[in-house]
C-alpha positions in Angstrom: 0.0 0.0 0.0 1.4 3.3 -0.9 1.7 5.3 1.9 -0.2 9.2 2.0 2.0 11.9 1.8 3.1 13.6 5.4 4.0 17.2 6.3 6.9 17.4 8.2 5.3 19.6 10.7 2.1 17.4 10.9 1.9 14.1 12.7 0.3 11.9 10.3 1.4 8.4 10.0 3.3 7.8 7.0 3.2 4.0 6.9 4.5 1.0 8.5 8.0 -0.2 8.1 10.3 -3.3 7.9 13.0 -4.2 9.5 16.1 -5.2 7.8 17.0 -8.0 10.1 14.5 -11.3 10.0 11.4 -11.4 12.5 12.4 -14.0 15.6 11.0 -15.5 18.4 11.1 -12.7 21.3 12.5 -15.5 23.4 15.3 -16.3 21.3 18.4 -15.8 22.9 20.3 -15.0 19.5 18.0 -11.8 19.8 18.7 -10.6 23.3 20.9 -7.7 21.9 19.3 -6.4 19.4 16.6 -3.4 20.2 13.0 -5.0 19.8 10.5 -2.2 17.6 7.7 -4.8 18.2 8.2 -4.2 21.9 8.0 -0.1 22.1 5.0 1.0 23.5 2.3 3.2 21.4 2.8 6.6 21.8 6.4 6.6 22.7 9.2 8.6 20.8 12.4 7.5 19.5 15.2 9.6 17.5 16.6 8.1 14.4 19.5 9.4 12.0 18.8 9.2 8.0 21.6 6.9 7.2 21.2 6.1 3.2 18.2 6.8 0.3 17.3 3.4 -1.3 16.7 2.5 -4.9 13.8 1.9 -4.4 12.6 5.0 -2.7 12.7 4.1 0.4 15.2 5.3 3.6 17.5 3.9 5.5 17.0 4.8 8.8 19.2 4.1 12.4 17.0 4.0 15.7 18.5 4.8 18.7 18.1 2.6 21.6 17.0 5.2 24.2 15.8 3.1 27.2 18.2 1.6 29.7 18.0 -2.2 28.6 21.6 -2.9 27.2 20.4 -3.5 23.8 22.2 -2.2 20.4 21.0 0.7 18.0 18.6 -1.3 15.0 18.3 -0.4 11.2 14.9 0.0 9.8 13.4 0.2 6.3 10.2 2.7 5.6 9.1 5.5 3.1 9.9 9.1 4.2 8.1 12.3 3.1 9.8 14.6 0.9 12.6 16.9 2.0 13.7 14.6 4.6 18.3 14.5 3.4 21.1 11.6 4.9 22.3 12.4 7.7 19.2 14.3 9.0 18.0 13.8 12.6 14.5 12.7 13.0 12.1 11.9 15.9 10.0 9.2 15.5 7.2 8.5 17.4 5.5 4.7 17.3 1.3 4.9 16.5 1.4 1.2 16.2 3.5 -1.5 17.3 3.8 -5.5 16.4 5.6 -7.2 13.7 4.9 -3.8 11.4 5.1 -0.5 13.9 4.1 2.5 11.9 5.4 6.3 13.1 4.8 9.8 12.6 8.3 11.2 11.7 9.6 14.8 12.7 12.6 16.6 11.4 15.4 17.1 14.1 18.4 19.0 12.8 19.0 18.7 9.1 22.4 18.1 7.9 22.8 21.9 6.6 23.2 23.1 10.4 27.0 22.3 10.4 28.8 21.4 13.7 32.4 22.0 13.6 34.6 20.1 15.7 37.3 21.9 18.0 39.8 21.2 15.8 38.2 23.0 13.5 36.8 25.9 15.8 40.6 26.6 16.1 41.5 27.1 12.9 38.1 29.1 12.0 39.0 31.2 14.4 42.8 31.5 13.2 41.7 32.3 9.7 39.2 35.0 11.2 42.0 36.9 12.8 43.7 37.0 9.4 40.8 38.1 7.5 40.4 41.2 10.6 43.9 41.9 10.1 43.7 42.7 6.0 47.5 42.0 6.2 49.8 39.2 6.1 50.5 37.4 9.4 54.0 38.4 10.5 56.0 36.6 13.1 56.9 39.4 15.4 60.7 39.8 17.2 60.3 40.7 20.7 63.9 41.6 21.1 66.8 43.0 18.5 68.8 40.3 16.2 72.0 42.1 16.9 73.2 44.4 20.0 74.7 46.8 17.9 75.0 47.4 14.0 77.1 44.2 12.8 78.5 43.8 8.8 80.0 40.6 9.3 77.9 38.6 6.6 78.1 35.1 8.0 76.6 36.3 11.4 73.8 38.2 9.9 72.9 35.3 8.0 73.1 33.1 11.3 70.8 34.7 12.6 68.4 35.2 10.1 67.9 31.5 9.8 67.8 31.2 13.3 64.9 34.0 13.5 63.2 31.7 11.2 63.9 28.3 12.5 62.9 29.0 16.1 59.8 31.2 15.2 57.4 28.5 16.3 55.7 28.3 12.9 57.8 25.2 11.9 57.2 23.3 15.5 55.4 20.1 14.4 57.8 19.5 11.8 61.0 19.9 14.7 58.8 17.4 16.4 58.9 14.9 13.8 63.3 15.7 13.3 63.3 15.2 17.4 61.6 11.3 16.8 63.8 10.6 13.9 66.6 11.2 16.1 68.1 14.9 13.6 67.2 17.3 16.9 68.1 16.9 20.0 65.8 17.6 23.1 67.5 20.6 23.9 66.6 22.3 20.8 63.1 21.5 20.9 62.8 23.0 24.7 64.2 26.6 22.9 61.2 26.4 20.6 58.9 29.1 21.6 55.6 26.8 22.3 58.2 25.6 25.4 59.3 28.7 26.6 57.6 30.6 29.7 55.0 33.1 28.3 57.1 36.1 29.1 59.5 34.5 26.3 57.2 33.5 23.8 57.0 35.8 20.9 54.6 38.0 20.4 51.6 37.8 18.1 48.7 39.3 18.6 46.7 36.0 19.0 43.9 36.5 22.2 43.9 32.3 22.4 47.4 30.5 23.6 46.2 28.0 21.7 45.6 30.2 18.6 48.5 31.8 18.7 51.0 30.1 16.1 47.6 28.9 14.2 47.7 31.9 12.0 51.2 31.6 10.9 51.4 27.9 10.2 48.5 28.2 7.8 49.8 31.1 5.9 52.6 29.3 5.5 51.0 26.2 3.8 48.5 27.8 2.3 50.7 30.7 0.5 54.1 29.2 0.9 54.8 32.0 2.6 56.7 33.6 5.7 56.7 36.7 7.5 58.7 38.6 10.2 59.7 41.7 11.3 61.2 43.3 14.4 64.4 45.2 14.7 68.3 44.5 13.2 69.8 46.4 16.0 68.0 48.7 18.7 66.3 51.9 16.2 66.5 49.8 13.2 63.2 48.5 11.9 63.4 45.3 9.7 60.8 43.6 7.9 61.6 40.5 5.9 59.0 38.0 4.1 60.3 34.7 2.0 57.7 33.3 -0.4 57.6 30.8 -3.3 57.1 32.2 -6.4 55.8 30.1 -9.0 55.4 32.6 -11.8 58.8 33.7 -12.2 61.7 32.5 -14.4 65.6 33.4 -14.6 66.9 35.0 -17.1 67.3 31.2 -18.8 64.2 28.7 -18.3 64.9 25.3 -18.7 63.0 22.6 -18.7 62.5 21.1 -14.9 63.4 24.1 -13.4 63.9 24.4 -9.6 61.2 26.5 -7.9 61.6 29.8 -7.8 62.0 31.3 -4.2 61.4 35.3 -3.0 63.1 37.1 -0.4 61.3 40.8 -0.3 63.1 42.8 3.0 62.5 46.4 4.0 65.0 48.1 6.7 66.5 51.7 7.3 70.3 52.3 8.0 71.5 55.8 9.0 73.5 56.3 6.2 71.2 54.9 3.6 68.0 55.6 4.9 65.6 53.6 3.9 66.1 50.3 1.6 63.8 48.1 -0.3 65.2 44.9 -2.0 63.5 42.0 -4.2 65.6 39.0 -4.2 64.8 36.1 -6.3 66.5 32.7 -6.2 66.1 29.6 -8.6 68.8 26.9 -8.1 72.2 28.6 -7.9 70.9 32.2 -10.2 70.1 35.4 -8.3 68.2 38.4 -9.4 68.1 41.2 -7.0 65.8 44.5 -7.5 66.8 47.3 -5.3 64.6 50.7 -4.1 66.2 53.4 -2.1 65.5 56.8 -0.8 68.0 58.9 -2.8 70.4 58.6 -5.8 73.4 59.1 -3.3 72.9 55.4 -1.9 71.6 54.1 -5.3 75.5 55.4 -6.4 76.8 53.9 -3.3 75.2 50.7 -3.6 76.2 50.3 -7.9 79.7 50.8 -6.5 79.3 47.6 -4.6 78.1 45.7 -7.2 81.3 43.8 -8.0 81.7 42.8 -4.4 78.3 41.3 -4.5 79.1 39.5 -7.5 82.2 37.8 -5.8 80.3 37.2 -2.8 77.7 35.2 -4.7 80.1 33.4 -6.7 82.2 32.1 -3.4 78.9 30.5 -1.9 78.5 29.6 -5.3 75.8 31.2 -6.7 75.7 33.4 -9.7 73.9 37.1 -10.6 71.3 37.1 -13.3 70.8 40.7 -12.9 70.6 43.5 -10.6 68.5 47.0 -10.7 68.8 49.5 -8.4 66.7 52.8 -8.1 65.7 55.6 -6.0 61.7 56.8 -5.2 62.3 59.2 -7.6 63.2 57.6 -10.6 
């Protein structure tokens, strides 16, 4: 018998339904487990979860086993009005019982109310703070690189990859080197997720566990990093690495190595302020400079044969250089 057509605000019995699992003796012991529908008293109201649509056109749908009897969740077989999605929560309540109950059936929740796990709630709210902040997530240096204004090279460098490599964002990954035996535990104790708060960098985040969040999905997301904080006390530095996918040397080949982007901002007090591009591809360089006035532009094409030799003796080679003021 087809079954009439039911509201899902109304309680009007849609029709009976059949359970997926063969009819037994009640007194069987093989069935002692299983949740009895013949058994459920008229009137009474169970809650069921839209587990599959059939071919036929009928639903697949899971009871629960409310009552205290240590019996297991059952699978039933009946025609649902329309509207009605898997994964939908429904109440059903029994208007006749035996080997064929029949129900009215009431929509619960429907599977477009989404429930996020905390996992998820985390990084919602990480990607939130991004999207209030308009800007790229910087890692932020609570304390100079340098005491004083250093040239040596090698040090700078030092500590540059040190600035990055204990910045927190890179943490699970140190975790992983720590197992595998290529860190030791004292290294992963200077990470800044192990350091007392007063130590910890800073970063704007309102939730401790938030607070690297932000960072660490930029990072995958854009290939991408960010900091900025201060060379030597007075001297503001802002330095971002990124992978650039769009850009070529001077001489594409085929299987190229990716393309990497150094883009730093700082201000000397001889040079004022200093804008430099930097892109590197294997062992080739291209460097794009912006200054403040053509006295440092003059400066800095006097020191482009120094730069050269300084490249070539780590073993890299310059592509090309440009250098220009605001003004030009």
């Amino acid at each position: 018998m087809i079954p009439p057509k039911v509201d899902l605000a109304s309680n009007s019995p849609i029709s009976a339904v059949s359970s997926l699992r063969p009819s037994e003796t009640i007194a069987d012991p093989r069935r002692d487990g299983i949740f009895k529908l013949d058994q459920i008293a008229i009137g009474k109201t169970l809650q069921g979860q839209v587990l599959a649509k059939l071919t036929d056109g009928s639903s697949l749908i899971r009871v629960q086993n409310n009552s205290q009897q240590p019996a297991t969740n059952t699978d039933i077989k009946m025609l649902l009005p329309k509207g009605l999605q898997v994964g939908d929560a429904v109440q059903l309540t029994v208007l006749s019982s035996g080997q064929r109950p029949t129900f009215t059936v009431n929509l619960l929740t429907s599977t477009n109310t989404v429930t996020l796990s905390n996992a998820a709630q985390l990084i919602d709210k990480a990607l939130n703070i991004n999207s209030q902040e308009q800007s790229t997530p910087r890692i932020k240096g609570t304390a100079p690189l340098f005491g004083s204004a250093n040239t040596d090279p090698t040090a700078v460098a030092a500590q540059l990859h040190k600035s990055v490599d204990n910045s927190g964002v890179f943490y699970e990954a140190h975790l992983r080197q720590w197992v595998e035996g290529e860190r030791n535990l004292a290294q992963i104790h200077q990470e800044p997720q192990n350091l007392p708060d007063s130590a910890k960098t800073s970063t704007g985040a309102t939730d401790q566990q938030t607070q690297w969040l932000p960072f660490q999905l930029d990072t995958l997301e854009n290939k991408r990093f960010a900091w900025q904080g201060e060379l030597w006390p007075g001297h503001a530095f802002q330095w971002e690495i990124s992978k650039d996918p769009d850009h070529q040397t001077a001489k594409p080949e085929t299987n190229q190595d990716p393309t990497w982007q150094t883009v730093v901002h700082f201000q000397l007090a001889k040079l004022g302020q200093i804008n430099a591009t930097i892109h590197l591809q294997g062992e080739h360089v291209q460097v794009h400079v912006n200054v403040q006035n053509e006295a440092t532009t003059d400066s800095l094409k006097n020191a482009i044969d120094q730069l050269i030799l300084s490249l070539a003796a780590s073993g890299a080679a310059l592509d090309n250089i440009t250098i220009q003021d605001h003004d030009a």
